[in-house]
C-alpha positions as CSV (number, residue, x, y, z in Angstrom):
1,X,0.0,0.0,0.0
2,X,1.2,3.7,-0.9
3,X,1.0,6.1,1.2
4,X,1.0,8.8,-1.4
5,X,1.6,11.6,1.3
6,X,5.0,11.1,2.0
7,X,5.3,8.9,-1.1
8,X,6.8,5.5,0.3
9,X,5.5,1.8,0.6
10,X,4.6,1.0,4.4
11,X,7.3,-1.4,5.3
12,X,9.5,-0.7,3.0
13,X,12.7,1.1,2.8
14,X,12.3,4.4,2.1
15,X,15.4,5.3,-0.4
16,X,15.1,8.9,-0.3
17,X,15.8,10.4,3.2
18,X,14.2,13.6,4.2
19,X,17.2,16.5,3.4
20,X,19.6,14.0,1.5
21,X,19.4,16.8,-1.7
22,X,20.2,19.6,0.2
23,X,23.7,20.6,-0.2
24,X,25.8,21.9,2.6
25,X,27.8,25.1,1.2
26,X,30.4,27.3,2.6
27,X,29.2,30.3,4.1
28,X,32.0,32.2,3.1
29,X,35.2,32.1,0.8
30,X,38.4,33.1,1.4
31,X,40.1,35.5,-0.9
32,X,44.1,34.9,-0.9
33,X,44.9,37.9,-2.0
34,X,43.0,40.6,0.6
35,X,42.3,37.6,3.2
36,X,38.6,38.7,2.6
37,X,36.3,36.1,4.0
38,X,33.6,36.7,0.9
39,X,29.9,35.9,2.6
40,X,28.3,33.6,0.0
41,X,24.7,33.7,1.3
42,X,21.9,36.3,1.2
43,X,23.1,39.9,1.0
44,X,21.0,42.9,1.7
45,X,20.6,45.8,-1.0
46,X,23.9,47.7,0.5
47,X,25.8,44.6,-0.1
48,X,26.1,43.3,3.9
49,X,25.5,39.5,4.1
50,X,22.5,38.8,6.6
51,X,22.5,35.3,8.5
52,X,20.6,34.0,11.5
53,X,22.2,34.3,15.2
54,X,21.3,32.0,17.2
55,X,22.0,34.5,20.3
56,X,20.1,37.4,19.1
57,X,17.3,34.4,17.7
58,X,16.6,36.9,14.6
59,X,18.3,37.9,11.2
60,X,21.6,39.8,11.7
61,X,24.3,41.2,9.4
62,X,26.6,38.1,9.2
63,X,29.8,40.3,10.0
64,X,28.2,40.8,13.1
65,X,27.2,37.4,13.8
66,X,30.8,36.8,13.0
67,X,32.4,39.4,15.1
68,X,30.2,38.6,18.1
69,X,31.1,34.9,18.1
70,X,34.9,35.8,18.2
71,X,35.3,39.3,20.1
72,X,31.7,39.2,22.1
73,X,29.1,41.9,21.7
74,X,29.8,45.2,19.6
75,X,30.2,48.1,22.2
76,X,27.4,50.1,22.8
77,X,27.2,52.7,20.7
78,X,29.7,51.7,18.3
79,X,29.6,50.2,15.1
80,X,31.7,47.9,12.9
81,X,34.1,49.3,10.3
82,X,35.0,47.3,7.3
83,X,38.8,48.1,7.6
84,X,38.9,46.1,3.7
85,X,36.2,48.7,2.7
86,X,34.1,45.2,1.0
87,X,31.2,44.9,2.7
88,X,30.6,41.2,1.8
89,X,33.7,40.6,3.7
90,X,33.1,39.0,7.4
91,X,36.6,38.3,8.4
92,X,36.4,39.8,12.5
93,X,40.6,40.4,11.4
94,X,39.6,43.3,9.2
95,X,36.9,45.0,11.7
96,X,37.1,47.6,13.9
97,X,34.5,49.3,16.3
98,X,34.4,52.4,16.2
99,X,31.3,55.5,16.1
100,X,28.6,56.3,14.0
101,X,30.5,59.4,12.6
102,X,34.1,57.8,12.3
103,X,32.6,54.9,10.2
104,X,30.6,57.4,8.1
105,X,34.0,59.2,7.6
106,X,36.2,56.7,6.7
107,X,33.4,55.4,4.1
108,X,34.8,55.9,0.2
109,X,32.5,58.5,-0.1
110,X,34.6,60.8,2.5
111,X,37.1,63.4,0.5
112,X,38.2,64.8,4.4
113,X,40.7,63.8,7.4
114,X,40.0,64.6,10.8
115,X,43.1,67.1,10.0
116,X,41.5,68.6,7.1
117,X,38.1,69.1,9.4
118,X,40.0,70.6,12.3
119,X,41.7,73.2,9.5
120,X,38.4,74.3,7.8
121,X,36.7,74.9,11.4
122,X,40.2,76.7,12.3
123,X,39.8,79.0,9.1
124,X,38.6,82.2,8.8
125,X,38.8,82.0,4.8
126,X,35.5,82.7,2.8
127,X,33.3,79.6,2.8
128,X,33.7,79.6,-1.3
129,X,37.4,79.8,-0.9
130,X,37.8,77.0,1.7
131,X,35.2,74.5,-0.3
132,X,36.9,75.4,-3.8
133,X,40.3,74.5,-1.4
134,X,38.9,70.7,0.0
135,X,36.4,70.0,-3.0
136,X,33.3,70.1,-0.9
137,X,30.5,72.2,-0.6
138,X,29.9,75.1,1.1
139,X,27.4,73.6,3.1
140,X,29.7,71.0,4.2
141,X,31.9,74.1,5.4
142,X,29.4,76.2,7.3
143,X,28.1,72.4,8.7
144,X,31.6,71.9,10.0
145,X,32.4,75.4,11.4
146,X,29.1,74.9,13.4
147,X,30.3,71.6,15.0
148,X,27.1,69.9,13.3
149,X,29.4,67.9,10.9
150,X,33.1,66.5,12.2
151,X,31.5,67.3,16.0
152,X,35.4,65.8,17.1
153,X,37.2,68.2,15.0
């Protein structure tokens, strides 16, 4: 008799066992060259891998997951930098934590250093003059002369 729910003959041997087609993959390869650990599962639209911890019991990014099974928790407050600037990368070697701000400044979109800050808030130059000078708005050099942007500079 067939039991045509599961699809086997009762009292027989059932050939096909329940998983035996799913195929274990790496989560992550390693790239010789940079020492990336490239996350090969489900990334999120700004590139960041997402994986399941099993401490938080939810969806993570998986360089966190990774980081907090190595170093701990992240600091409160701070977040992870991608010292390797690839965000698919979840090697805890090439993470930092650091603030908000500092991450946001050391992102590739970033044109100043915490020097360059310091010497636009120091200047009394003409805002035109001193964002022809760094290649930023003017904006960006009232912001910073008013503490709103580079607060620690």
């Amino acid at each position: 008799m067939t039991n045509s729910r599961w699809g086997h003959v009762r009292g027989e041997h059932t050939p096909y066992a329940l998983g035996h087609s799913a195929r274990s993959r790496a989560y992550y390869i390693v790239n010789p060259i940079t020492g990336c650990w490239i996350w090969q599962g489900t990334r999120d639209a700004g590139g960041y891998g997402r994986r399941w911890s099993r401490t938080e019991g939810r969806v993570q990014n998986a360089h966190v997951v990774f980081w907090e099974e190595i170093h701990g928790s992240v600091p409160e407050g701070l977040d992870l930098d991608h010292l390797c600037r690839n965000r698919a990368c979840v090697n805890p070697d090439h993470m930092e934590p650091v603030t908000r701000s500092e991450n946001i400044r050391r992102g590739l979109g970033s044109k100043l250093t915490i020097d360059d800050a310091r010497a636009i808030k120091a200047s009394t130059r003409p805002l035109k003059d001193v964002a022809a000078q760094y290649g930023i708005t003017m904006s960006m050099v009232s912001q910073i002369r008013r503490g709103v942007a580079w607060r620690d500079a």
